[in-house]
MISE-902765 format. One record per residue (C-alpha): x, y, z; residue number from 1; residue in three letters. Coordinates in Angstrom, 3 decimals. Layout:
BEGIN
c1,c2,c3,num,residu
X,Y,Z,NUM,ala
...
end
This chain:
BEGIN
c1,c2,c3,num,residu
75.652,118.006,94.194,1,unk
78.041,119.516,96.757,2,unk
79.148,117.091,99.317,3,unk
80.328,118.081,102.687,4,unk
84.202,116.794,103.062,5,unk
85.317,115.878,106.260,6,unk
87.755,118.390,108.186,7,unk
89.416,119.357,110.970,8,unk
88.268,123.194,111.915,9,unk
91.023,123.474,115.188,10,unk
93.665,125.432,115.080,11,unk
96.914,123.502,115.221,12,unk
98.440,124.062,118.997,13,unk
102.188,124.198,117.753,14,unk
104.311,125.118,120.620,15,unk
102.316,124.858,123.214,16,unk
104.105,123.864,126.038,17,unk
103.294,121.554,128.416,18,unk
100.988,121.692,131.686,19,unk
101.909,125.491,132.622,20,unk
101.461,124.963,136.913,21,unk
102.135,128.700,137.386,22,unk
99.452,129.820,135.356,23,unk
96.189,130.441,137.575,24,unk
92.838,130.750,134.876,25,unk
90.476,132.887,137.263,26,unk
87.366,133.279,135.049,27,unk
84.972,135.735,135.392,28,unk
80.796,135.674,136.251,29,unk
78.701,135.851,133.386,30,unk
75.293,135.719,133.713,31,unk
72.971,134.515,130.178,32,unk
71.159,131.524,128.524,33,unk
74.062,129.048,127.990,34,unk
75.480,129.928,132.134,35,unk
71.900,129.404,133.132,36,unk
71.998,126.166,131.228,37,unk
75.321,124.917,132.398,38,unk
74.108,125.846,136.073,39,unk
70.527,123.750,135.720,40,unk
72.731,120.979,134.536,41,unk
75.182,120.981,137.493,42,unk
71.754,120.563,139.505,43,unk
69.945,118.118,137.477,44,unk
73.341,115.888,137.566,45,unk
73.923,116.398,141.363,46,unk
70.145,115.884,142.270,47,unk
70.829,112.402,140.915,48,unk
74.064,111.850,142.039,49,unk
73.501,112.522,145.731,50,unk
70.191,111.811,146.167,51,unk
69.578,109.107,144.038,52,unk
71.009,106.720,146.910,53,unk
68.165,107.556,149.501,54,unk
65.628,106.898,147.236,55,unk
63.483,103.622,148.701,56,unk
61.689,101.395,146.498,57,unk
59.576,99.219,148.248,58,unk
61.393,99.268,151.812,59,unk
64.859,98.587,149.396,60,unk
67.675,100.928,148.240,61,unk
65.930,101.663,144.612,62,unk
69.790,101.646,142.867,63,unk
72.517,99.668,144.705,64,unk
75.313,98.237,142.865,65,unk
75.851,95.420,145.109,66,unk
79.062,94.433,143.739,67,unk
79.798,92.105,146.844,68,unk
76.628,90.307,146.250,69,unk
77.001,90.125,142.228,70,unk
73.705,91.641,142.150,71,unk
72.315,95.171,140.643,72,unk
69.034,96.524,141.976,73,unk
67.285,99.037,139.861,74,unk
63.876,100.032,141.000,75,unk
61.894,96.851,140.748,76,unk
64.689,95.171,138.603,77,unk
66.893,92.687,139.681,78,unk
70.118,92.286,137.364,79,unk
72.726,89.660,137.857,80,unk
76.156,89.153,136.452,81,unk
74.318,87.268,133.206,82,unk
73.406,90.733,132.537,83,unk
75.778,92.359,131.966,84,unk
75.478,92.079,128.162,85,unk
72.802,95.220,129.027,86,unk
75.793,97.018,130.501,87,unk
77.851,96.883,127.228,88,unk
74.863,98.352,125.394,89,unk
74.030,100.923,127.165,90,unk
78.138,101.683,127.185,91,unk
77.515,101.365,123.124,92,unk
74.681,103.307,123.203,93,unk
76.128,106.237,125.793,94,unk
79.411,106.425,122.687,95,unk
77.122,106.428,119.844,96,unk
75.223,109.556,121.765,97,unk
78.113,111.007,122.379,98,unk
79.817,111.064,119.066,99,unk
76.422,111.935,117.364,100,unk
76.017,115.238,119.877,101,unk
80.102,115.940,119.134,102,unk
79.389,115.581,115.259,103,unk
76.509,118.095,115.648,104,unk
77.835,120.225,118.074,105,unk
81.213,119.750,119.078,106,unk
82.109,119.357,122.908,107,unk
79.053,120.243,124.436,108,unk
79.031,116.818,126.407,109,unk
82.505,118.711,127.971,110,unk
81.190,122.376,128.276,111,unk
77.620,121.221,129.966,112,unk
77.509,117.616,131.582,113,unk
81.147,116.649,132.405,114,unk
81.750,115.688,135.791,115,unk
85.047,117.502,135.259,116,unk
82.924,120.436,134.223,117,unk
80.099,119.900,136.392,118,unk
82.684,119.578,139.780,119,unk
84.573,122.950,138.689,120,unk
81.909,124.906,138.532,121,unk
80.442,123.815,141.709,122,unk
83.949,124.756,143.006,123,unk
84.229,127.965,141.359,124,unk
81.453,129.202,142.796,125,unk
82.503,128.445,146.227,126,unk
85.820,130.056,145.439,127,unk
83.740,133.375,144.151,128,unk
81.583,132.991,147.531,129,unk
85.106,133.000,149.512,130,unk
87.643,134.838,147.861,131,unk
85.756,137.573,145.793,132,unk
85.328,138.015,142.114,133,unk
87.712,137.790,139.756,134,unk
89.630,141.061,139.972,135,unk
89.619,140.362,144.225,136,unk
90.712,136.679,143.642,137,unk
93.535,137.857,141.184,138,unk
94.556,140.414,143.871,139,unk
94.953,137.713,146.513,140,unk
96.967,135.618,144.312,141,unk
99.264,138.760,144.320,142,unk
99.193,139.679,147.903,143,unk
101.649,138.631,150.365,144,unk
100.165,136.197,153.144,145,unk
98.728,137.719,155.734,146,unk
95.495,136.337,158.038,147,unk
92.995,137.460,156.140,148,unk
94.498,135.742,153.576,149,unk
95.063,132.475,155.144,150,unk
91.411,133.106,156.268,151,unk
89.876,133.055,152.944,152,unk
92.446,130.147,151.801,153,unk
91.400,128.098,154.331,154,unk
87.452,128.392,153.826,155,unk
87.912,127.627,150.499,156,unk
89.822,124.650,150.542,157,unk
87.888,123.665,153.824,158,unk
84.587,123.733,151.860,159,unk
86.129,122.258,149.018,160,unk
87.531,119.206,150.960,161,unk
83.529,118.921,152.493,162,unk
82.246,118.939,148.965,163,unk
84.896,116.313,147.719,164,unk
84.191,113.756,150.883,165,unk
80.194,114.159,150.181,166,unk
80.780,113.395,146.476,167,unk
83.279,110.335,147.891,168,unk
80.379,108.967,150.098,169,unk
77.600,109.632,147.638,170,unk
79.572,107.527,144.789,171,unk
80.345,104.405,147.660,172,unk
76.856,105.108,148.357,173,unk
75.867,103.440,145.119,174,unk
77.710,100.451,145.844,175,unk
77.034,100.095,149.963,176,unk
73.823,100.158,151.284,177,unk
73.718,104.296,152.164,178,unk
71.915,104.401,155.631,179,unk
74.091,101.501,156.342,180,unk
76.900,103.620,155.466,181,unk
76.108,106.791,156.934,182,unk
75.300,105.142,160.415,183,unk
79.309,103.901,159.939,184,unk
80.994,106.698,159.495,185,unk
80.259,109.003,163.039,186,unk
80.730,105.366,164.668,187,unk
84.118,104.857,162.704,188,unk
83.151,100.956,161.495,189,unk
83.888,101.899,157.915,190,unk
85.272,98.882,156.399,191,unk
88.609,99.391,154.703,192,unk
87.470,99.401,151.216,193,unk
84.618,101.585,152.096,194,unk
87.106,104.297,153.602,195,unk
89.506,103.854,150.787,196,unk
87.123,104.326,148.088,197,unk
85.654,107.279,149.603,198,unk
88.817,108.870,150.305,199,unk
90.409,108.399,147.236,200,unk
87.512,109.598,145.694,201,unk
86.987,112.877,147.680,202,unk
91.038,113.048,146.604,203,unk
90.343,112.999,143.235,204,unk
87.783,115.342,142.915,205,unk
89.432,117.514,145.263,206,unk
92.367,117.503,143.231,207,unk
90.538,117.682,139.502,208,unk
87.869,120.149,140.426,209,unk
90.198,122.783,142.437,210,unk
93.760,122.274,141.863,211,unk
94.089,121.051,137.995,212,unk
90.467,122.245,136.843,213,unk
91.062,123.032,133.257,214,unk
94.390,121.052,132.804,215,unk
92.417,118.332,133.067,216,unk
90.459,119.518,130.094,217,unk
93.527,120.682,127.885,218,unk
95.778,118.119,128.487,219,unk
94.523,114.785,130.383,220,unk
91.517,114.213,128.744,221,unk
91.604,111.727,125.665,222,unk
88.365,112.671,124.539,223,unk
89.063,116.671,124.061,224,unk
92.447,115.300,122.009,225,unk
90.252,112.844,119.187,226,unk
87.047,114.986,119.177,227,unk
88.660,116.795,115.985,228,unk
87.893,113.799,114.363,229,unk
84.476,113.940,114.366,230,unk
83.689,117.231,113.484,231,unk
83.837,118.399,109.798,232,unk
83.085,122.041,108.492,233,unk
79.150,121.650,109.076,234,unk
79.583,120.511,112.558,235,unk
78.356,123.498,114.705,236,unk
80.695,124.874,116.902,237,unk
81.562,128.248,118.234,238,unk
82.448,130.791,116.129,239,unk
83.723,134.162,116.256,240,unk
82.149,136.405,113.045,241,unk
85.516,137.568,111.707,242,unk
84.345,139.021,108.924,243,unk
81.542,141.460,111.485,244,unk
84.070,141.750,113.701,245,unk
86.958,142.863,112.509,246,unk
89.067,145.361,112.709,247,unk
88.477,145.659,116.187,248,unk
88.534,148.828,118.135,249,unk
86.602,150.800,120.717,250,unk
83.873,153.043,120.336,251,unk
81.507,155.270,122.276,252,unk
78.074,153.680,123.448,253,unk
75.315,153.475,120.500,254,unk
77.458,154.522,117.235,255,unk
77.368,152.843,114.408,256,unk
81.247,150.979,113.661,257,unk
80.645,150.626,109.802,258,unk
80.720,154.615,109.614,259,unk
84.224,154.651,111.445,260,unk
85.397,151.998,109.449,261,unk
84.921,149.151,112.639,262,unk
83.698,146.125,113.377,263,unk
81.215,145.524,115.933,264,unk
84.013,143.843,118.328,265,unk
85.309,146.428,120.873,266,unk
88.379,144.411,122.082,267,unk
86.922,144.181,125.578,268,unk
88.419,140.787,125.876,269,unk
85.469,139.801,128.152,270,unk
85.044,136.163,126.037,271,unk
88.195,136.027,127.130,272,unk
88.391,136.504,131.147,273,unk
84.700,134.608,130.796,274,unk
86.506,131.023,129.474,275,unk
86.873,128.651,132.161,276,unk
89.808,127.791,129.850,277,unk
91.385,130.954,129.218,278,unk
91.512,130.739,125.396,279,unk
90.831,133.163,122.973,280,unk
88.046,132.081,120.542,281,unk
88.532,135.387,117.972,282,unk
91.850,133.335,117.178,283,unk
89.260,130.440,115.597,284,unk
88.408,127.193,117.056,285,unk
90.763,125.591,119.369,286,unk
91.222,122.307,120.732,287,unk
90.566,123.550,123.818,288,unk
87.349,124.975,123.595,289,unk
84.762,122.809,125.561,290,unk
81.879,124.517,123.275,291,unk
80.495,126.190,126.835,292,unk
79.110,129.080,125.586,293,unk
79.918,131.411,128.136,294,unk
81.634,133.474,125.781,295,unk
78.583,133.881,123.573,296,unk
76.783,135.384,127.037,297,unk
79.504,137.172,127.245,298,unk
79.878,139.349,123.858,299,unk
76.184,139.379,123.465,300,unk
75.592,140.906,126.669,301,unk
78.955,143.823,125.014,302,unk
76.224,143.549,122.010,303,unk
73.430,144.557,123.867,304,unk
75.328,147.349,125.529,305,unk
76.352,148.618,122.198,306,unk
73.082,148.667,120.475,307,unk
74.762,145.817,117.970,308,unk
73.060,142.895,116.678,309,unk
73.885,139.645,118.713,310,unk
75.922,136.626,117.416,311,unk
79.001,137.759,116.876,312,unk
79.707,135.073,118.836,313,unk
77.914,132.036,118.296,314,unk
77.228,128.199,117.683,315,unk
77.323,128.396,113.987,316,unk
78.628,125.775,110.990,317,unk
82.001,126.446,109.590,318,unk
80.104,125.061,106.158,319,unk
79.412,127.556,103.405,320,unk
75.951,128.136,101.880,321,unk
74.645,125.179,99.975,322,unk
76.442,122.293,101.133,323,unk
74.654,119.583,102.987,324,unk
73.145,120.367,106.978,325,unk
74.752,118.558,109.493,326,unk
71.397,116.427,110.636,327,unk
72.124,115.182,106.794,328,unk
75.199,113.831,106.689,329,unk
76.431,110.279,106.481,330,unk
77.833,110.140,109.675,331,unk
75.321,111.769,111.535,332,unk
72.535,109.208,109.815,333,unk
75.155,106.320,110.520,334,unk
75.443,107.560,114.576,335,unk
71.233,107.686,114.292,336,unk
70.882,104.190,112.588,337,unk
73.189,103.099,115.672,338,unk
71.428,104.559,117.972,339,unk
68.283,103.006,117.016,340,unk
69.772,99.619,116.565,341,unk
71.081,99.455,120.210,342,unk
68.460,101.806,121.768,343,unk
65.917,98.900,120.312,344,unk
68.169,95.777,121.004,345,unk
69.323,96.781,124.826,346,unk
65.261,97.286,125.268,347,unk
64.307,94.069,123.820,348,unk
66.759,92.187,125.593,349,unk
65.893,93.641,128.869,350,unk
62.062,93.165,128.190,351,unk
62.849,89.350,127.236,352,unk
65.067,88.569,130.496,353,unk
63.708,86.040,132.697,354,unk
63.095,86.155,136.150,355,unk
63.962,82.405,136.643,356,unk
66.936,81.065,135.509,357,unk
67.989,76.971,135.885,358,unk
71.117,75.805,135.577,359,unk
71.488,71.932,135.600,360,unk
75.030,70.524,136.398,361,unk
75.579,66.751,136.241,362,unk
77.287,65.335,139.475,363,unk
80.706,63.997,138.169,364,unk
81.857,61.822,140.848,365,unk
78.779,59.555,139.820,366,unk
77.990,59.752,136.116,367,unk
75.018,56.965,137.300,368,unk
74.379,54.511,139.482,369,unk
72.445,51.083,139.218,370,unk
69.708,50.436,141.962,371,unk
68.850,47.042,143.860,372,unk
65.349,46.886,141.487,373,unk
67.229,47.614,138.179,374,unk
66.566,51.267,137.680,375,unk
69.095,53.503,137.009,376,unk
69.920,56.717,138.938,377,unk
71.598,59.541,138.020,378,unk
72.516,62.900,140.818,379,unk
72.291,66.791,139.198,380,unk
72.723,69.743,140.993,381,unk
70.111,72.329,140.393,382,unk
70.819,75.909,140.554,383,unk
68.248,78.409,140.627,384,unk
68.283,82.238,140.312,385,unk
64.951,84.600,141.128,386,unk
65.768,88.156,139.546,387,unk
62.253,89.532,140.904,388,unk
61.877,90.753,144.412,389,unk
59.288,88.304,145.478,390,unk
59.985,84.691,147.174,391,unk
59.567,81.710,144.560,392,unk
58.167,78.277,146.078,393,unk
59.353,76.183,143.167,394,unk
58.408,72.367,141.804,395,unk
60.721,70.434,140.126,396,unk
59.837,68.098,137.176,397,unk
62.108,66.099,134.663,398,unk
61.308,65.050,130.986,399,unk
62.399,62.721,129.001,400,unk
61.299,61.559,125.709,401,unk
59.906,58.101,125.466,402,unk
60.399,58.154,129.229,403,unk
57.190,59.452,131.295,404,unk
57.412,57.757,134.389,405,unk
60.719,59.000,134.927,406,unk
60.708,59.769,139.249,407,unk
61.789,62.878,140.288,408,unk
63.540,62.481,144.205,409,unk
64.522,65.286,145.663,410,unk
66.595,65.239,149.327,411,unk
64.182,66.262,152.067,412,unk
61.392,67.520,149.112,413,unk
60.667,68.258,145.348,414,unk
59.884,71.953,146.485,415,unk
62.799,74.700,145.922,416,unk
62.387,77.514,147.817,417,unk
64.162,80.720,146.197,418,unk
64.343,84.543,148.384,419,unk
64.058,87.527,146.191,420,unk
67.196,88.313,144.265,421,unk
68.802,85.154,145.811,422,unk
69.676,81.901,144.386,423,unk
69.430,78.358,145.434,424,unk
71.263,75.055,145.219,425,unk
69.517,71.689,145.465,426,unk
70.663,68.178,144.820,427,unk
68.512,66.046,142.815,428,unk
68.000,62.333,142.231,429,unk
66.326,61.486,139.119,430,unk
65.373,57.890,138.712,431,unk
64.252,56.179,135.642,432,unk
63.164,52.066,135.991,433,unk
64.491,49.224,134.283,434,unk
61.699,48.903,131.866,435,unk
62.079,51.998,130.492,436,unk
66.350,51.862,130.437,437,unk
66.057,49.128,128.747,438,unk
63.682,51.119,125.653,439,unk
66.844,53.233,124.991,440,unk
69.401,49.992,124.090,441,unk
72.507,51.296,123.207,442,unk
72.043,55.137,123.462,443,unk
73.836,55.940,127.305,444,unk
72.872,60.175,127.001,445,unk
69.085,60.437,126.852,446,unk
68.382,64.111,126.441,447,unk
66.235,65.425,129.281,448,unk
64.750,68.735,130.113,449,unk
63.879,69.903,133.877,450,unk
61.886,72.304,135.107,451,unk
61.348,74.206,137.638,452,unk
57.652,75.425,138.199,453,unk
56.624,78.336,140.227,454,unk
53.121,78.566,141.738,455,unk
50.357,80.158,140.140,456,unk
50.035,82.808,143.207,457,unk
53.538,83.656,142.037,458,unk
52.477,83.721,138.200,459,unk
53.238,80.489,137.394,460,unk
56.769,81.286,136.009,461,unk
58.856,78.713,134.530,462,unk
62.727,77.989,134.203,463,unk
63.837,75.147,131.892,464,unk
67.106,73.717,131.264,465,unk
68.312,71.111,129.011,466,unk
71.224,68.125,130.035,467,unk
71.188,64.533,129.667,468,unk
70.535,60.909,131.888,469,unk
73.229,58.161,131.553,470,unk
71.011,55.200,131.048,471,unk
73.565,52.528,131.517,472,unk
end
C-alpha cells in the first residue's frame, strides 16, 4: 500500500535578506471567487468585531470581558475566574482547527481570516480609494512632493489613523462597558488604562496594517515560519501547473500554444502584481505564500481571455496519483479525533457548570469555642457565587452525620441574599449541644456538609460544600 511520507513542499529561502524597508509591494485589484471570499470574510469578521459590543441582552452588554470585576458575560452566561478551564479548551480546540485546516490546506487561516490579513485589506482598499490603482500609486511613490501629493498622503493616512482608533475602541469595548465608553471619550474622562489600551491598539494596527503589511507576514509571524511542518505532499496548496505551463511565452488571443510549441502561461506576470506578498508562485511554493488565492483569480481570468482551460493555477495536492487523500491521513484523523475530544469535553463541562457555587472557610482565630450550656460552637465563613443573572434568596443548612439537631445561627438571619453575577460573604455560627459532642468521644473533626438552598421560585438550586466541626 503506498503511504503518504511527510514533507516539506517550500522552497528553501536561502539568501533572503532581511526585512527589505525600501521595498513598497503595491498589489493590484483582482476581482474572482477567492477575492470575493476574502472580502465577505473581512465583513463577517468586522461585523463581529465592531458590533458585537452594542449588542444588549436583556438590558446588559451581551459580551463584556469584565476583567476588573473577574467576571465574563456571554449572552445569558455568567463565567467567573473558576472557568477558565473553558478558556484553555476552546484555546486547544481553536490550535487543533487550525493545524487540521493548515494540514488540508495550507495557510488559508493567513490568506482569509487573519487579522493581519483582514486589517490590510481593509487598508488597501482605502489606499486604492485615495491614491489610485496600482500603476497611479506606483507613480506617486516616484513623484517628487508636491500638494497634490501631500493631499492624497494625508487622506490616506488620515483615514487610516480613523480606522485604527475605531478598531482601538471596539477591542476596549469588549472589556469596558461600550456606551459607558463612548459617552467618555467626547467628555475626555477616559481612564488611563482605557486611553492607553486604545491608543496602543489603534498604534498597532496602524502600524501592522499600513506601514509593515506583509513584513509582518514574511518575517514576524511564527506561525507562517512552522506551518511547513504540517503540510506533507497531499496537503493542498497552491500550485502552479509547470508541466501546462511551461515554456512560457506570448501569443495572440484564441490560438492554440501546443501548435507553437507553448504552454498556456503567457508571462503576463499578473499572479504576480496580484500577491499581496509580491512572490512569484511559478517558482513553486514558498514560505511566503498565505494560500490567498488571488493569484488563481488572477491567471484564470488570463485563461478565460485566452480561450485556455482554467487551473493553471490552483489549490491542488503536491501527491501523485494513488497515494492516500489528505482527509485520510494519520494526522488529519489524529487533528479530527482531537477535535472531537475537546469540542465534546469543553461542551460538557460548560453544560455541567453550576450556577451556585459554596465555598466554606473555617474561621482560624477560633478553631471552636465552648458555650455556658456545654455545646460547642464553631464560626465559618460562607462564600457564595450566583453565575446566573437572576437574584438568589438563599437558606443555609448544616449536616452532620449522627448529628441532626445540629443549630444553624446565622448573624442578623439564616437567609443569604446573592445579586446576579455577584457573590456574597456571610459569617456563620454553627452550634452543636453537649449531648450530641459528647456521641463523637475522641474524634475532634466531624465531617459536615452545608448547604445553601435557593427558593423554589428561583428553581430550587443548590450549592453544597464539604469541611469539618471541631467537637472539642
Amino acid at each position: 500500500m503506498s503511504r503518504t511520507h511527510s514533507v516539506i513542499p517550500i522552497l528553501p529561502a536561502a539568501g533572503l535578506p532581511g526585512i527589505e524597508a525600501s521595498r513598497n509591494i503595491q498589489p493590484r485589484a483582482v476581482n474572482g471567487v477567492f477575492a470575493r471570499w476574502r472580502w465577505a470574510m473581512v465583513w463577517a469578521t468586522q461585523l463581529w468585531f465592531y458590533g458585537m459590543p452594542w449588542l444588549n441582552w436583556h438590558g446588559r452588554q451581551a459580551v463584556l470581558f469584565d476583567l476588573e470585576g473577574r467576571r465574563f458575560y456571554i449572552f445569558g452566561t455568567v463565567l467567573f475566574p473558576q472557568d477558565l478551564v473553558l478558556l484553555t479548551g476552546v484555546l486547544v480546540f481553536s490550535a487543533l482547527l487550525l493545524f487540521a485546516a493548515t494540514a488540508l490546506y495550507g495557510r488559508v487561516w493567513c490568506g482569509f481570516a487573519c487579522p493581519q490579513t483582514v486589517y490590510t485589506e481593509i487598508f488597501a482598499w482605502v489606499e486604492h480609494r485615495t491614491e489610485g490603482d496600482r500603476l497611479a500609486r506606483m507613480r506617486l511613490d516616484d513623484a517628487p512632493w508636491s500638494m497634490q501629493k501631500i493631499a492624497r498622503r494625508g487622506t490616506k493616512h488620515l483615514a487610516w489613523g480613523g480606522i485604527a482608533l475605531l478598531t482601538g475602541f471596539s477591542l476596549v469595548g469588549w472589556f469596558t462597558p461600550v456606551r459607558a465608553l463612548a459617552a467618555a471619550v467626547p467628555a475626555f474622562a477616559l481612564g488611563p488604562w482605557e486611553g492607553f489600551w486604545i491608543l496602543f491598539y489603534a498604534a498597532a494596527t496602524y502600524l501592522h496594517a499600513g506601514v509593515l503589511k506583509e513584513k509582518i507576514c514574511q518575517h514576524a509571524c511564527p506561525y507562517g515560519r512552522f506551518q511547513g511542518s504540517m503540510l506533507d505532499s497531499a496537503s493542498r496548496v497552491i500550485t502552479y501547473d509547470v508541466a501546462r505551463g511551461e515554456p512560457r511565452g506570448s501569443r495572440t488571443r484564441g490560438s492554440d500554444a501546443r501548435t507553437i510549441g507553448q504552454g498556456d502561461c503567457i508571462d503576463c506576470t499578473l499572479c504576480v502584481q496580484v500577491c499581496p506578498v509580491g512572490i512569484d508562485i511559478r517558482k513553486g511554493l514558498q514560505a511566503e505564500c498565505i494560500s490567498c488565492g488571488l493569484c488563481i483569480d488572477a491567471c484564470n481570468g488570463v485563461m478565460d481571455k485566452m480561450k485556455a482551460p482554467r487551473g493553471l493555477i490552483s489549490f491542488q495536492a503536491l501527491s501523485s496519483a494513488g497515494e492516500r487523500p489528505a482527509h485520510r491521513r494519520g494526522r488529519v484523523l489524529a487533528y479530527g479525533a482531537g477535535l472531537a475530544l475537546v469540542g465534546v469535553g469543553v461542551i460538557v463541562a460548560f453544560l455541567a457548570r453550576p450556577e451556585l457555587r459554596l465555598n466554606v472557610i473555617r474561621d482560624r482565630s477560633v478553631m471552636s469555642r465552648q458555650l455556658p450550656d456545654g455545646g460547642i460552637e464553631n464560626v465559618y465563613r460562607l462564600r457564595v457565587m450566583n453565575a446566573s443573572l437572576v437574584p438568589r434568596r438563599l437558606d443555609v443548612h448544616a449536616f452532620v452525620e449522627g448529628a441532626d439537631g445540629i443549630r444553624l445561627l446565622a448573624e442578623h438571619s439564616a437567609a443569604v441574599v446573592v445579586e446576579p453575577a455577584g457573590t456574597s460573604t456571610s459569617v456563620v455560627s454553627l452550634r452543636m449541644d453537649a449531648t450530641q459532642a459528647q456521641r463523637f468521644g475522641s474524634v475532634v473533626a466531624v465531617p459536615i456538609r452545608v448547604e445553601v438552598i435557593g427558593s423554589s421560585e428561583a428553581g430550587g438550586d443548590k450549592a453544597t460544600s464539604a469541611s469539618t466541626f471541631i467537637a472539642h
